[in-house]
LORO-345581 format. One line per field, with one value per residue (C-alpha): residue number from 1; chain; x, y, z negated. Coordinates in Angstrom, 1 decimal. Layout:
resi = NUM	...;
chain = A	...;
c1 = X	...;
c2 = Y	...;
c3 = Z	...;
! end
This chain:
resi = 1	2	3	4	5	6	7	8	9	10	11	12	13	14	15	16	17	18	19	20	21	22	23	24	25	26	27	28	29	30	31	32	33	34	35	36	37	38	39	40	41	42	43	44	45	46	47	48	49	50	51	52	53	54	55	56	57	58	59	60	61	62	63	64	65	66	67	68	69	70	71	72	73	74	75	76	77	78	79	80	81	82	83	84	85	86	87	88	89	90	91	92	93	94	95	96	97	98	99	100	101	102	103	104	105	106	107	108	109	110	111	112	113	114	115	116	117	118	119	120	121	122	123	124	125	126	127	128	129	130	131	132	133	134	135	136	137	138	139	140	141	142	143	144	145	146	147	148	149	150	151	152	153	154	155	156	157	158	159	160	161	162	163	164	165	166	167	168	169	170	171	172	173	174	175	176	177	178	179	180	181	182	183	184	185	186	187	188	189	190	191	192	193	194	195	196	197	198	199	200	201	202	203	204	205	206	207	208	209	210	211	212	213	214	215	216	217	218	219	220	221	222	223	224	225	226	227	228	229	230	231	232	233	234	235	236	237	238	239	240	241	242	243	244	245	246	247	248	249	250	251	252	253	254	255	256	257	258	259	260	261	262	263	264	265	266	267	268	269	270	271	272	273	274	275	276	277	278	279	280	281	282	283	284	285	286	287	288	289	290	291	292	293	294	295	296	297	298	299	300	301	302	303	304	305	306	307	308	309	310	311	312	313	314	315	316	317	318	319	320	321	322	323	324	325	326	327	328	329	330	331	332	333	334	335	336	337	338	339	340	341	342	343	344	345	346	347	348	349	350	351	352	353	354	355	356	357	358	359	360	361	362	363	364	365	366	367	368	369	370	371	372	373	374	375	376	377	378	379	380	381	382	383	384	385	386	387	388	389	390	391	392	393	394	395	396	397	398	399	400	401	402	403	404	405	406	407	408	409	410	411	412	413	414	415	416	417	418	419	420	421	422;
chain = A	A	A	A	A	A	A	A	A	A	A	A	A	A	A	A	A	A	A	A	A	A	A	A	A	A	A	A	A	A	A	A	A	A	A	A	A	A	A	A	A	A	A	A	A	A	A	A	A	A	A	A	A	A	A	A	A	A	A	A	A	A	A	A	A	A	A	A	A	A	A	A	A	A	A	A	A	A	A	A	A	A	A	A	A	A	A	A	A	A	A	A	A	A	A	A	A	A	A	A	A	A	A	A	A	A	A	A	A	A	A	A	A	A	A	A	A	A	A	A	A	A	A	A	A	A	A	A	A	A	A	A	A	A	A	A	A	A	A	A	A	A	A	A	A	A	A	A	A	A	A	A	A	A	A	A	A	A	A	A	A	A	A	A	A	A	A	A	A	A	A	A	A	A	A	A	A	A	A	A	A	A	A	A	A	A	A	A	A	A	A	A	A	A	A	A	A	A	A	A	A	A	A	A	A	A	A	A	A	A	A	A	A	A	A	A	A	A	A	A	A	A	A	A	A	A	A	A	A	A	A	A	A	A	A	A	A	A	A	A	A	A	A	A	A	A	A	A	A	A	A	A	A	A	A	A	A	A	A	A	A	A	A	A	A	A	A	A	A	A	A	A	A	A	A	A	A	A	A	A	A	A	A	A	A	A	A	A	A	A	A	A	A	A	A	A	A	A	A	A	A	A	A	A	A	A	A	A	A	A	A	A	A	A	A	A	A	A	A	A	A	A	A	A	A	A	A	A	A	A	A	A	A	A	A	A	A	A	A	A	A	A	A	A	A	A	A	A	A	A	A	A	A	A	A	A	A	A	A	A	A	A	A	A	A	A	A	A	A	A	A	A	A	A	A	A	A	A	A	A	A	A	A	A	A	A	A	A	A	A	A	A	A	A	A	A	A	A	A	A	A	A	A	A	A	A	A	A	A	A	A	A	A	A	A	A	A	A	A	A	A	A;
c1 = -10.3	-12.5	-12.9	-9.4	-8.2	-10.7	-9.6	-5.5	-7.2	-8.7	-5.8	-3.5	-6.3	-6.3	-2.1	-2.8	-5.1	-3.1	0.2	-2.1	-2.9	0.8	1.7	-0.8	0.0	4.1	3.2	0.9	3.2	6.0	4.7	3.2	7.1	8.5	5.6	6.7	10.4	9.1	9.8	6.9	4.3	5.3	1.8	0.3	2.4	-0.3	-2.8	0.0	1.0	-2.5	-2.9	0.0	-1.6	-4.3	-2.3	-0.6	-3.8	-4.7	-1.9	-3.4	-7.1	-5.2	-3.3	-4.4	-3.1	-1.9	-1.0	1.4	2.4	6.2	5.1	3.6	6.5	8.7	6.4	6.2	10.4	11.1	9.0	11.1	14.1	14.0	12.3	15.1	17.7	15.8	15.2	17.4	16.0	14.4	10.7	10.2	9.2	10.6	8.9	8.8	6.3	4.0	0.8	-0.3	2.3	2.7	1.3	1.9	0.4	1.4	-1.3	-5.0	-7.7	-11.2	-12.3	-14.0	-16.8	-17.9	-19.1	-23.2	-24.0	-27.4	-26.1	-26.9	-26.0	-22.3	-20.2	-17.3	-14.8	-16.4	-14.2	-12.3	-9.6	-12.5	-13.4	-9.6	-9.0	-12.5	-12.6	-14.8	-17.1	-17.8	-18.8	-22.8	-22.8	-22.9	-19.8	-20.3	-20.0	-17.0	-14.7	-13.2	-10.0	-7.6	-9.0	-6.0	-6.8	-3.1	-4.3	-7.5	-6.7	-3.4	-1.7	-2.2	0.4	-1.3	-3.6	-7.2	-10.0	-13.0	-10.9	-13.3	-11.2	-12.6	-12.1	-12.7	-10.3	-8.9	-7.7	-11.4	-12.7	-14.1	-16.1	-19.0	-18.6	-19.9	-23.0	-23.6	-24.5	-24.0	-22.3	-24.6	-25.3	-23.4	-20.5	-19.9	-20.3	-17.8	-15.2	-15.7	-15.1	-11.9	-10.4	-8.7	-7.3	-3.6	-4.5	-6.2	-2.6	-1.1	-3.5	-2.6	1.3	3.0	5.5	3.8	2.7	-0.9	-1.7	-4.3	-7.1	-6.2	-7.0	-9.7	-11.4	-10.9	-12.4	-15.2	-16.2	-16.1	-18.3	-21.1	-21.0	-21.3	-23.7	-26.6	-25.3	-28.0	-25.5	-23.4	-24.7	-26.2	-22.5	-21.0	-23.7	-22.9	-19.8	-18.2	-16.0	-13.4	-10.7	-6.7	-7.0	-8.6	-6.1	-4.4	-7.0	-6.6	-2.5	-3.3	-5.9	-8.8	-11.5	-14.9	-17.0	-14.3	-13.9	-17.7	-18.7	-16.3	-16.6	-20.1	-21.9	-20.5	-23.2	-20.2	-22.5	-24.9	-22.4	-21.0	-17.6	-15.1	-12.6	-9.4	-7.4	-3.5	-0.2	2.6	5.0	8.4	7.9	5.9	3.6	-0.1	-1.6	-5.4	-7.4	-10.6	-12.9	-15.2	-16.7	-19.5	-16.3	-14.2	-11.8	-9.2	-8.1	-4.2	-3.4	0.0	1.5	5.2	4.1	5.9	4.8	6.4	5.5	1.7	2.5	2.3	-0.6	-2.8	-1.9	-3.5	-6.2	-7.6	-7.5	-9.8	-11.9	-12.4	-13.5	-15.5	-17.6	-17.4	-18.6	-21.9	-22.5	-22.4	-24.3	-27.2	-25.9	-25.4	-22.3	-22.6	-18.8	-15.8	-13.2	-11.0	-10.0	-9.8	-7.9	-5.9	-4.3	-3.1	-5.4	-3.6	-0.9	1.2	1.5	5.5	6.4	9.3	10.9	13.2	10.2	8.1	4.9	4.5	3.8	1.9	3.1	3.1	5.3	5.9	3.4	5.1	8.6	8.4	8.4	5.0	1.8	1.2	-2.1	-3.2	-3.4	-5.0	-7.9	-8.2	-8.7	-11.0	-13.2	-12.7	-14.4	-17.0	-17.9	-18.3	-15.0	-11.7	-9.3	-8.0	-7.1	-3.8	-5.3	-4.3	-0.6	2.0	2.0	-1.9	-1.2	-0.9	-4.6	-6.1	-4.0	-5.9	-9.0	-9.3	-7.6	-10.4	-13.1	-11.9	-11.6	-15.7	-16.3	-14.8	-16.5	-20.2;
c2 = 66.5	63.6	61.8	62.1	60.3	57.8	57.0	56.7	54.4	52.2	52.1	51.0	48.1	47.1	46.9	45.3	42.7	42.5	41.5	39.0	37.3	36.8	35.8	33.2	31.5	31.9	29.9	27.4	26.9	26.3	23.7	21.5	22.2	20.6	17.6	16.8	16.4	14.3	10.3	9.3	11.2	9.3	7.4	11.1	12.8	12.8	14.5	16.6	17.7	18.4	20.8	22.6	23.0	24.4	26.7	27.7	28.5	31.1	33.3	34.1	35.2	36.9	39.4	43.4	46.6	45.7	42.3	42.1	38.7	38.9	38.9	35.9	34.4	35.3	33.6	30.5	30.4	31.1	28.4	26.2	27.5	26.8	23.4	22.6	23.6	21.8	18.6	18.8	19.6	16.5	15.1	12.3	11.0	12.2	14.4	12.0	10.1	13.4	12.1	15.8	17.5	21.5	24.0	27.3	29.1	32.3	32.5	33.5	30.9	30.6	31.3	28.9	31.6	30.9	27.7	27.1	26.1	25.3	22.2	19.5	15.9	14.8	13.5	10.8	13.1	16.2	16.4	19.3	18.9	18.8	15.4	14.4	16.0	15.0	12.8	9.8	11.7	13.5	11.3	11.4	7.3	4.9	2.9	-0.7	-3.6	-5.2	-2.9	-3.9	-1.2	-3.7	-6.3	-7.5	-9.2	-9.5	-12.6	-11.7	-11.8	-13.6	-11.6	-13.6	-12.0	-13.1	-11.6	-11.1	-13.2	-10.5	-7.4	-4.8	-1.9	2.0	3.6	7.0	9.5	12.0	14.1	15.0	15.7	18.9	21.0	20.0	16.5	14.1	14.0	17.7	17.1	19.6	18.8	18.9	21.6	18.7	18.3	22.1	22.5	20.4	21.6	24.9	23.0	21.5	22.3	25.9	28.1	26.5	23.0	24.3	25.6	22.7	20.4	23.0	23.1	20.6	18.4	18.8	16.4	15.9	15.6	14.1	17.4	17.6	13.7	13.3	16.4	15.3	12.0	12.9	15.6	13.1	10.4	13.4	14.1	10.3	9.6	11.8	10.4	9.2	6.4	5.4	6.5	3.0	2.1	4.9	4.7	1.2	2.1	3.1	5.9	5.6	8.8	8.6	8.9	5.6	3.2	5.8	5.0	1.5	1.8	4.0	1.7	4.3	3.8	2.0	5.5	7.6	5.0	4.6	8.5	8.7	6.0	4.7	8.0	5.8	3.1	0.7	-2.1	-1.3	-0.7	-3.9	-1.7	-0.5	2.2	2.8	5.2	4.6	6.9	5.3	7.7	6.1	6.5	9.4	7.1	6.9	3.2	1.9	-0.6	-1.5	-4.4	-6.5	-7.7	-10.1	-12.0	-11.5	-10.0	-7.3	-5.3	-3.4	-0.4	0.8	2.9	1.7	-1.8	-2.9	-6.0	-6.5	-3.2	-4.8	-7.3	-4.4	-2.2	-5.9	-6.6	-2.8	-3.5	-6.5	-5.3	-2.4	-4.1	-6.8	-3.9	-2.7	-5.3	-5.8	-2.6	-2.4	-6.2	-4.4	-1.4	-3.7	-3.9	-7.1	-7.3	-10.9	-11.4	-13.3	-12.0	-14.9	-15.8	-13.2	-12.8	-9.8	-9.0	-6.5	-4.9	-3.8	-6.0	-4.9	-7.1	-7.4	-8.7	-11.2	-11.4	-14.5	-16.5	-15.2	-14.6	-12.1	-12.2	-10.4	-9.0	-6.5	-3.4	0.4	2.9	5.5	7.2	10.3	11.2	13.2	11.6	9.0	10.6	11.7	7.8	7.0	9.9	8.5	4.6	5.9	7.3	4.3	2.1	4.7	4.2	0.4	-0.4	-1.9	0.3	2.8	0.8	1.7	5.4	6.6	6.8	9.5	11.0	12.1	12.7	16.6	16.7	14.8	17.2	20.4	18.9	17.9	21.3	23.0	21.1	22.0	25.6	25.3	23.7	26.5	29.1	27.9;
c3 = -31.2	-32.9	-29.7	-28.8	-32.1	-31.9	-28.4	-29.7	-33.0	-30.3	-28.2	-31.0	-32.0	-28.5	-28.3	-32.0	-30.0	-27.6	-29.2	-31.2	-28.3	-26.7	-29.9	-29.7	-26.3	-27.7	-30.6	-28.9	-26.0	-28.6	-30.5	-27.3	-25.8	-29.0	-29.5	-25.3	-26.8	-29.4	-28.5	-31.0	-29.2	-26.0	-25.8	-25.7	-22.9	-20.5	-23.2	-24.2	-20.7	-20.1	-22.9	-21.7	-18.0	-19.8	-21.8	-18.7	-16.6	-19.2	-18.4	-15.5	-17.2	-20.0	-17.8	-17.9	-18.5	-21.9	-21.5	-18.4	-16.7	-17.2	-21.0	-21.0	-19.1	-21.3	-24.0	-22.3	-21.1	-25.0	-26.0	-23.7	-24.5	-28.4	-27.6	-25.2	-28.1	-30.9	-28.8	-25.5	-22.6	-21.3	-22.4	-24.2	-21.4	-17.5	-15.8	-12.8	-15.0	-14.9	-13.7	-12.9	-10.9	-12.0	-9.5	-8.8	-11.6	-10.4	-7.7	-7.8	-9.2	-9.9	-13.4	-15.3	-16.6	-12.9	-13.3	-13.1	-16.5	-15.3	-14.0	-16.8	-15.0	-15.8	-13.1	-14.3	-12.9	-14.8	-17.8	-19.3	-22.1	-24.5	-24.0	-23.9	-27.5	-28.4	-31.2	-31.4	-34.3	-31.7	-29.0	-28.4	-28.2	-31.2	-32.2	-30.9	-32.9	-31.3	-29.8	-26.7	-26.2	-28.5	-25.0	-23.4	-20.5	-18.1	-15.6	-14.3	-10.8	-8.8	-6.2	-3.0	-0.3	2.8	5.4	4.0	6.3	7.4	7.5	9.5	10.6	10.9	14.4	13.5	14.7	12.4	15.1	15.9	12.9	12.7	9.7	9.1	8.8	11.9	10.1	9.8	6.1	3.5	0.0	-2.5	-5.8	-8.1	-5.7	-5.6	-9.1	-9.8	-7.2	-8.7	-12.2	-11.2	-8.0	-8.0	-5.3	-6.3	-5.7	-2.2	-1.2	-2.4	-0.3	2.6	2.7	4.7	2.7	-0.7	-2.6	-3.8	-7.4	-9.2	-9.2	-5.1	-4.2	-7.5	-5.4	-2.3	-3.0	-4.7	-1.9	0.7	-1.2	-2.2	1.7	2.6	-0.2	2.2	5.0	7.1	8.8	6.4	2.8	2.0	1.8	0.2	-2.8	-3.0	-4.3	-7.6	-7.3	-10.3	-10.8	-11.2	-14.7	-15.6	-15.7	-17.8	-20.3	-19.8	-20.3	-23.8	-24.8	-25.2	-27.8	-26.1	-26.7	-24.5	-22.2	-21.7	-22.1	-18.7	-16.5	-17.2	-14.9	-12.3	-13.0	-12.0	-12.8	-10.4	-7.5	-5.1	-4.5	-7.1	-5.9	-8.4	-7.2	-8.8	-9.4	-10.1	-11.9	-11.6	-7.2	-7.6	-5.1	-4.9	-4.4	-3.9	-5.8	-3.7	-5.8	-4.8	-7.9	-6.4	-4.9	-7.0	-4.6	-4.6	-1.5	-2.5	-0.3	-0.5	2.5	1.5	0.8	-2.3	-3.6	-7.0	-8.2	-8.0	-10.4	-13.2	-11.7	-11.8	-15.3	-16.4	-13.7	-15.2	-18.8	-17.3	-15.7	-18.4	-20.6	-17.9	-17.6	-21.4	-22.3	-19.8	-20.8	-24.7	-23.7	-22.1	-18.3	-17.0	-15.0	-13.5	-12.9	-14.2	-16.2	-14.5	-11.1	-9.2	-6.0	-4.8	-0.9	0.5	3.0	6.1	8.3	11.2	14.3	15.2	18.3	18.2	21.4	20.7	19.9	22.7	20.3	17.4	13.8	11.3	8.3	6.0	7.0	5.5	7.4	5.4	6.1	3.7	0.7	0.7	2.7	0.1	-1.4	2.1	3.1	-0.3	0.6	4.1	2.8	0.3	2.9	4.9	2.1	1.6	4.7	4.7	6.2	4.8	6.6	9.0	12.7	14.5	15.3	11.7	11.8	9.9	13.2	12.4	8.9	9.5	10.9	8.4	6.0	7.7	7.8	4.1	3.3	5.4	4.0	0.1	1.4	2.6	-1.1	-3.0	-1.3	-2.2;
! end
């Protein structure tokens, strides 16, 4: 009789825990709903929306005999609800300007508590929302003297729209690629540590479905696979660790002006200042489009990849891309790395030209044309030119074409799927 009513006194603390905890995630969910709704927290929507993801992947980890998944829901569609009646039921800023597109939260993903905490060496694409809500107390490097995030640097480079001189093209086939890579190499313990950090079973079945669009964990992943891979590449991994492999999420900081300790804490693992190749990958929110920065700081040169080709929309990615770089080389000057580079004069091209015959003139022409006529294969393109660089090249011949897109979608889908399951 004693056990029994200590078993019905636990249960009830338990259902008391329980209801604590959905109580919780209501509350929490409520109030980042309502600060998205806010207009004055507009410069911390990405942070914001972030926070909510994170939120959000809990749900999953929370659920058990107790706590049942249709509960939570109901936490998190109240929470929206009372937002969307306090505030309306739009963001303060659209969700076409999301710069991480929402998954399916409803499937299986790898927990965090999985993660090797053995592994001590911090990647610039290892960050949780920790070091987004850190604050710079926090930060493990000194305050410098002159602070470089109020830097404001708009002409550092002139967009030059002509065909750039010493293009080499890449002639590997997509179509052929099979697991493991042409090399036969192996990703190494850092690599997998961090796809197990960051890249989830969701993100692997967006990657896999036809039509979707990537976000920025699928093509930050992707690309940071490929370069560990190429980095032990016996052919080509002189040129892949030549190269600085930046993530989607540092212009951000650039746009939000983020304090020199942040912006350093992240970026400088990258030993950009070492590297002859910089590598920005870019969302742009308004197209929902994904666009490539490729640097050449030696020569001052910029390469612009765009699959739909839109030349005035570079005109504002350049003005964010030379304030970041200008703190870039700022802050490793500061920190006792000497970046020998201008912050002036720069020259940026776009990187890949069609030939057009012209039948009336009997001769053809080159110019910049669309290779891009979805809506979806945008970050696919932006994976495939990143590899491209990484592999010493400046782009993808006539091989690579939407018609290919599909294979090199299988093949980077199978080659996360390889990743997640060291």
């Amino acid at each position: 009789m004693l056990k029994q009513d200590r078993s019905i006194e636990e249960k009830k603390r338990l259902q008391s825990e329980a209801d604590n905890l959905c109580r919780w995630i209501g509350r929490e969910l409520l109030a980042v709903e309502i600060a998205l709704r806010l207009s004055s927290n507009a410069p911390l929507f990405v942070h914001l929306t972030r926070h909510r993801d994170h939120l959000l992947h809990l749900k999953s980890s929370w659920v058990n005999p107790l706590v049942s998944m249709e509960r939570l829901d109901f936490q998190h569609a109240n929470g929206v609800k009372v937002a969307s009646d306090l505030f309306g039921k739009q963001a303060a800023v659209g969700r076409g300007e999301l710069y991480s597109l929402n998954v399916n939260l409803d499937s299986e993903f790898l927990d965090e508590n999985d993660i090797d905490g053995n592994s001590q060496e911090l990647d610039s694409m290892d960050f949780l929302m920790s070091d987004v809500l850190m604050s710079i107390e926090e930060s493990e490097y000194p305050t410098l003297l002159e602070n470089t995030h109020a830097t404001e640097n708009r002409h550092m480079m002139d967009l030059v729209w002509i065909k750039p001189t010493g293009i080499v093209e890449d002639y590997l086939d997509v179509t052929a690629l099979e697991l493991p890579m042409p090399s036969g190499i192996q990703p190494s313990s850092q690599a997998s540590a961090y796809q197990c950090h960051g890249f989830h079973l969701q993100d692997l079945q967006r990657l896999r479905q036809a039509g979707m669009l990537l976000n920025d964990i699928c093509l930050n992943g992707c690309a940071r696979t490929l370069k560990s891979i190429l980095d032990s590449d016996p052919i080509h991994g002189l040129s892949s660790r030549s190269c600085a492999l930046f993530t989607t999420y540092d212009l951000i900081r650039a746009r939000y002006t983020a304090k020199d300790p942040d912006l350093w804490r992240i970026i400088s693992p990258t030993e950009y200042w070492n590297k002859d190749v910089w590598i920005l990958p870019i969302h742009r929110p308004q197209q929902s489009h994904w666009v490539l920065c490729v640097a050449y700081p030696e020569h001052q040169t910029v390469l612009l990849y765009d699959s739909l080709v839109g030349q005035e929309a570079w005109m504002n990615d350049l003005e964010d891309i030379s304030t970041l770089f200008t703190r870039l080389v700022q802050l490793a000057n500061q920190y006792g790395h000497q970046v020998r580079t201008s912050t002036h004069g720069w020259i940026a091209q776009p990187a890949h030209f069609c030939f057009c015959a012209n039948l009336l003139l009997n001769h053809g022409i080159e110019k910049t044309t669309p290779i891009q006529f979805n809506g979806h294969d945008c970050g696919l393109w932006v994976i495939a030119w990143i590899m491209s660089t990484l592999r010493g090249f400046a782009t993808f011949n006539n091989c690579l074409t939407e018609a290919t897109m599909p294979c090199w979608r299988k093949f980077l889908a199978a080659l996360m799927a390889n990743h997640l399951s060291y």
